[in-house]
C-alpha positions in Angstrom: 61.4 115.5 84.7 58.3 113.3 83.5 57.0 116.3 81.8 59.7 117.1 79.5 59.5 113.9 78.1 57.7 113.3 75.2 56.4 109.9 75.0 56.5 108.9 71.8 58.2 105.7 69.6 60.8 107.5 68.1 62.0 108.8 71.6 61.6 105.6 73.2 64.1 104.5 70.3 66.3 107.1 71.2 66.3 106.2 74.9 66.7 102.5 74.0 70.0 103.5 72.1 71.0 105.8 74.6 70.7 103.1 77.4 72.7 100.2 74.9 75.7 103.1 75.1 75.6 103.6 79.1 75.4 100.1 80.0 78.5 99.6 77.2 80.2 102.6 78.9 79.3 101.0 82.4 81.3 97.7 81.0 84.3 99.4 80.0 84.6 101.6 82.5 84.7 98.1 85.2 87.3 96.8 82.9 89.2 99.8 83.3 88.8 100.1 87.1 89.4 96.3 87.6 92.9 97.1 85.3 93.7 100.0 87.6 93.5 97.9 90.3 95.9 95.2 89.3 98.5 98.1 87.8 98.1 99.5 91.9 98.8 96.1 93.4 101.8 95.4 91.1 103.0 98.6 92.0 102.2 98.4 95.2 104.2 95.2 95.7 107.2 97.1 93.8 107.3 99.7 96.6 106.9 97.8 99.6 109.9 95.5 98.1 112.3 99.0 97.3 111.3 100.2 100.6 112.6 97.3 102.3 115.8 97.1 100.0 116.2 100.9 101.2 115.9 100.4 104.9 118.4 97.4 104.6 121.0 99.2 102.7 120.7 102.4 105.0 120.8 100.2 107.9 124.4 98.8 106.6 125.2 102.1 105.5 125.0 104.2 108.9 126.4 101.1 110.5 130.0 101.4 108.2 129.7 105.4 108.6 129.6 104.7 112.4 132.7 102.3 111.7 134.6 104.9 109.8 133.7 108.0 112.2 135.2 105.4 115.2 138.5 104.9 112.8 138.8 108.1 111.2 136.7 110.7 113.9 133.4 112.5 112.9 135.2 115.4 111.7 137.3 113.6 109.1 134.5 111.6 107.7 132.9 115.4 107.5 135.9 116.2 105.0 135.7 113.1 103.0 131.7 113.9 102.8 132.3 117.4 102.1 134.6 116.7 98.9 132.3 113.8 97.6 129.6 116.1 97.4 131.7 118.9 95.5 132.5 116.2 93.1 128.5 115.2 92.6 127.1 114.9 88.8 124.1 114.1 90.0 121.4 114.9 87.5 117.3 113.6 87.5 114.8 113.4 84.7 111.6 113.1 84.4 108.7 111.6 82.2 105.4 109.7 82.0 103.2 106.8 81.2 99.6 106.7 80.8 98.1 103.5 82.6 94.8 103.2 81.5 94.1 107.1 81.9 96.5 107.5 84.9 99.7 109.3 83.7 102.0 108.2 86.2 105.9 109.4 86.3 109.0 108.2 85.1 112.0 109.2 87.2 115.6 108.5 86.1 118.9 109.1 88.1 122.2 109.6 86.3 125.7 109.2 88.4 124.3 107.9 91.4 126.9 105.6 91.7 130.6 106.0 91.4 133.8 104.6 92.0 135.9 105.5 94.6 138.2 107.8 92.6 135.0 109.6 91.3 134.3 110.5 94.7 136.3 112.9 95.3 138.4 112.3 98.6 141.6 111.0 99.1 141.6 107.2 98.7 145.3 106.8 100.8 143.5 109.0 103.6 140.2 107.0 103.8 139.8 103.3 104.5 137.5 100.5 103.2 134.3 101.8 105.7 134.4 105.0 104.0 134.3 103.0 100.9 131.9 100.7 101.8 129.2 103.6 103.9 129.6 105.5 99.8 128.5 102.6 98.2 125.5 101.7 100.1 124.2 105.3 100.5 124.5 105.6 96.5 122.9 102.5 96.0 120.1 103.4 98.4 120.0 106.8 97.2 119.1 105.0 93.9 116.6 102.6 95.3 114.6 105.8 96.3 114.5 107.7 93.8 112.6 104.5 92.2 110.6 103.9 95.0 109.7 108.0 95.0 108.3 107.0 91.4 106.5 104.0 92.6 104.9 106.2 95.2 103.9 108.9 93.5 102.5 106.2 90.7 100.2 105.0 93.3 99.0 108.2 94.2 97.8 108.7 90.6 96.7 105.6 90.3 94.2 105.3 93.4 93.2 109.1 92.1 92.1 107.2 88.7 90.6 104.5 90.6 88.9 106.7 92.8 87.4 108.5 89.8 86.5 105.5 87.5 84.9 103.9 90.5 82.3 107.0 91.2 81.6 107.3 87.0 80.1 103.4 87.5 78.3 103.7 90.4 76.6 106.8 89.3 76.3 104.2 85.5 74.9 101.6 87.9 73.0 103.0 90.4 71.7 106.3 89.3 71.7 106.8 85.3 71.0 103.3 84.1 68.2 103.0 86.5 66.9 106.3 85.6 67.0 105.9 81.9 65.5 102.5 82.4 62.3 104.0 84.4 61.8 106.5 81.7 61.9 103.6 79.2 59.4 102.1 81.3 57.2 105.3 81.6 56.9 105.8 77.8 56.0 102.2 76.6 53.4 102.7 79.5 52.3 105.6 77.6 52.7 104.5 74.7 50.3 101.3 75.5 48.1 103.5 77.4 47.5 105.5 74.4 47.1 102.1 72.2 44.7 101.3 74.6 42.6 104.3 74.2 42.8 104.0 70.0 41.8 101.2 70.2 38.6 101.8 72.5 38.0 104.6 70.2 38.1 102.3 67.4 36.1 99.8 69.0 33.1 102.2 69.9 33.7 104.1 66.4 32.9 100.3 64.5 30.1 100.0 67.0 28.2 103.1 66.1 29.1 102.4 62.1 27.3 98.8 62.8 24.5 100.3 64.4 23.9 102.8 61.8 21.9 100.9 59.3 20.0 98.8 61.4 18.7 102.2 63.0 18.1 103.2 59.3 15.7 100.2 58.9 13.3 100.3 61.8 
């Protein structure tokens, strides 16, 4: 690699420029890895929170289907299942955001949650745990699809991180370090050479000097 390098002062300029731009470039890049990381931990503390809020709620939930199904009998719950689900709007859209060079998702559920006449069964047939098992399971049903977009937000985000992360080690420990020894080897060069001129000019001034006095013996 030495020997494609031509060691002179306007390339030493060059290489001085170029190493200003990767060490600004290493800088931004840390800021933007040490921002990923605190978007990751907020949204990691937003999951782990949904996720408990979700295994609460399905906890209560199963426990007031298991209510009903002991009033009502499994098969009967089946029915009043059966016709909420004909009677499900249930629609989801998607989008994004772009954290710092991550593009992480944006998922919204409409008509998750419903009243009991929206739900489709009979409301003089059923009872309150019927009632009360719909409810949780639509609001948990909610709770993950936002945790599913936390999730997924992390996995973008510790991709970006990931990435970022091996861009300023290779900054730090291979490019920088490597532009800085070519630095080094040209002004080495360069005062080698300015060595030698100035031998040259040395000895030239010597023999100029030594000229006449030859002249008059």
């Amino acid at each position: 690699m030495l020997e494609n390098i031509k060691p002179t002062r306007m390339e030493l300029l060059k290489l001085r420029q170029r190493i200003r731009l990767a060490k600004k470039g290493h800088r931004l890049l840390k800021e933007k890895r040490d921002a990923l990381f605190s978007e990751f931990y907020k949204e990691l503390k937003n999951a782990k929170r949904l996720r408990k809020e979700v295994e609460q709620l399905l906890d209560k939930a199963y426990l007031m289907l298991a209510i009903a199904q002991a009033q009502f009998g499994r098969l009967k719950v089946a029915e009043f299942a059966s016709a909420s689900a004909r009677k499900t709007k249930l629609s989801v859209s998607f989008g994004e955001r772009n954290i710092m060079g991550a593009h992480v998702p944006i998922i919204e559920a409409q008509n998750i949650k419903r009243n009991i006449l929206e739900r489709g069964y009979c409301i003089t047939d059923s009872g309150s745990a019927v009632d009360e098992a719909a409810r949780l399971f639509e609001e948990a049903l909610e709770k993950l699809v936002k945790l599913a977009e936390k999730e997924t937000a992390l996995e973008k985000l510790a991709f970006e991180i990931t990435k970022t992360r091996r861009k300023v080690n290779s900054l730090e420990k291979v490019v920088i370090p490597r532009m800085e020894g070519l630095e080094k080897y040209i002004r080495f060069r360069l005062e080698e050479r300015e060595r030698e001129m100035i031998f040259t000019l040395k000895k030239a001034k010597k023999k100029i000097e030594q000229r006449p006095q030859l002249q008059n013996v």
